[in-house]
C-alpha positions as CSV (number, residue, x, y, z in Angstrom):
1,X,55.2,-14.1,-19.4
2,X,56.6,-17.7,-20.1
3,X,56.2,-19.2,-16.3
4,X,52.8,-17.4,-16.1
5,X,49.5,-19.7,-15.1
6,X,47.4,-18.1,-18.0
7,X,46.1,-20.1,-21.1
8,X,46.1,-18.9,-24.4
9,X,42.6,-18.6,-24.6
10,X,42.9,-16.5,-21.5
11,X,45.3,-14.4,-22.9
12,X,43.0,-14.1,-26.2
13,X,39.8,-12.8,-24.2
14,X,42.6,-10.1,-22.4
15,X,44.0,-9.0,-25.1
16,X,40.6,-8.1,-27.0
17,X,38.8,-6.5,-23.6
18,X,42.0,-4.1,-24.5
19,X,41.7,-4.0,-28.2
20,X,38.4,-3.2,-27.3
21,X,37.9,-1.3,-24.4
22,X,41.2,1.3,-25.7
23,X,40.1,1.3,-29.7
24,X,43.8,-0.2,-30.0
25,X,42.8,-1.7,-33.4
26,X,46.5,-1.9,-35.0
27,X,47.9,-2.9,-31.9
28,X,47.1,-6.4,-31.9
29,X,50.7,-7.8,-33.5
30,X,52.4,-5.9,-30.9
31,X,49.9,-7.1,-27.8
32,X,50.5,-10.7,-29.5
33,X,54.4,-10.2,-29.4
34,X,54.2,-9.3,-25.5
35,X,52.4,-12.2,-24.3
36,X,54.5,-14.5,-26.7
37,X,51.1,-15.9,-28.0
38,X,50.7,-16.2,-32.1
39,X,48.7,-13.6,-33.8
40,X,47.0,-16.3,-36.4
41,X,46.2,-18.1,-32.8
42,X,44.3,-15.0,-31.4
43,X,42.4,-14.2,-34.9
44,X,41.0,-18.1,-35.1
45,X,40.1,-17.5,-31.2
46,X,38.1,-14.6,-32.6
47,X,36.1,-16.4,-35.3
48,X,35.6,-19.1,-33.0
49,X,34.1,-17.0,-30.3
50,X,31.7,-15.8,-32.8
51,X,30.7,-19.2,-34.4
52,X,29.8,-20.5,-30.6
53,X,27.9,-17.5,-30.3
54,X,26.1,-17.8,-33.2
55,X,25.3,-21.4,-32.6
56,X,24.2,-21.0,-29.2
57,X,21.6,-18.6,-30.1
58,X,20.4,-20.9,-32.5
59,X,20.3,-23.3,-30.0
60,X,17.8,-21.7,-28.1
61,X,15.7,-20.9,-30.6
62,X,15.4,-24.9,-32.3
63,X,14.5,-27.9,-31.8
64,X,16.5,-29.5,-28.8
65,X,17.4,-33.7,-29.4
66,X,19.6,-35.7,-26.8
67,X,22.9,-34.4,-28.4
68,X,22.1,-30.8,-28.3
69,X,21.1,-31.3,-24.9
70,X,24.1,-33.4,-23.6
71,X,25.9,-30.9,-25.0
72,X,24.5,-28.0,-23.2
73,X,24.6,-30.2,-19.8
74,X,28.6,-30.5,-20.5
75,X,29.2,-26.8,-21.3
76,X,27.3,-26.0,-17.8
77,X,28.3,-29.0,-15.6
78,X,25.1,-30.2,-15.2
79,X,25.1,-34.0,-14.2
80,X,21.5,-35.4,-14.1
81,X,21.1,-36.8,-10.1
82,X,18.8,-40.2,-11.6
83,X,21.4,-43.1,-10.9
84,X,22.0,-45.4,-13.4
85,X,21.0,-49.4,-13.3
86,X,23.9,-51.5,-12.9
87,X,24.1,-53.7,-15.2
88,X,26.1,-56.5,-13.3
89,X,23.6,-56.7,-10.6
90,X,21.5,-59.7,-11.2
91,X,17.7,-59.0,-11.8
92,X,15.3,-61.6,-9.5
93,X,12.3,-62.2,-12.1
């Protein structure tokens, strides 16, 4: 898998939907070794996963403040359609 198109993260979320949906629990080096991706690499994905998880349901459930919600605008794509002033433009007083 060297010239393949897939990122590591990809490859993460593949190899636990197996892990997973095949109870391969001890197979997890060897599903590393075949998609030449690092086992410490696909362990930190995991605890990663559920830290975002975890902080996204607490997002919901707090206060929001601009930088919450110009995070959760990035993580969706959502760009706000209200155009900006420009500020070169002279203002007639």
């Amino acid at each position: 898998m060297k010239n393949n198109k897939l990122t590591p993260s990809k490859i993460f979320e593949l190899i636990h939907g197996l892990i997973s949906k095949f109870n391969l629990k001890g197979m997890t080096k060897q599903l590393c070794k075949i998609s030449n991706v690092s086992t410490s690499g696909f362990y930190r994905f995991l605890n990663t996963q559920t830290y975002i998880n975890t902080k996204e349901n607490k997002d919901l459930k707090s206060r929001m403040n601009r930088k919450k919600i110009q995070r959760i605008m990035r993580k969706y794509n959502i760009i706000c359609p209200i155009r900006k002033s420009n500020p070169y433009k002279s203002k007639v007083a």
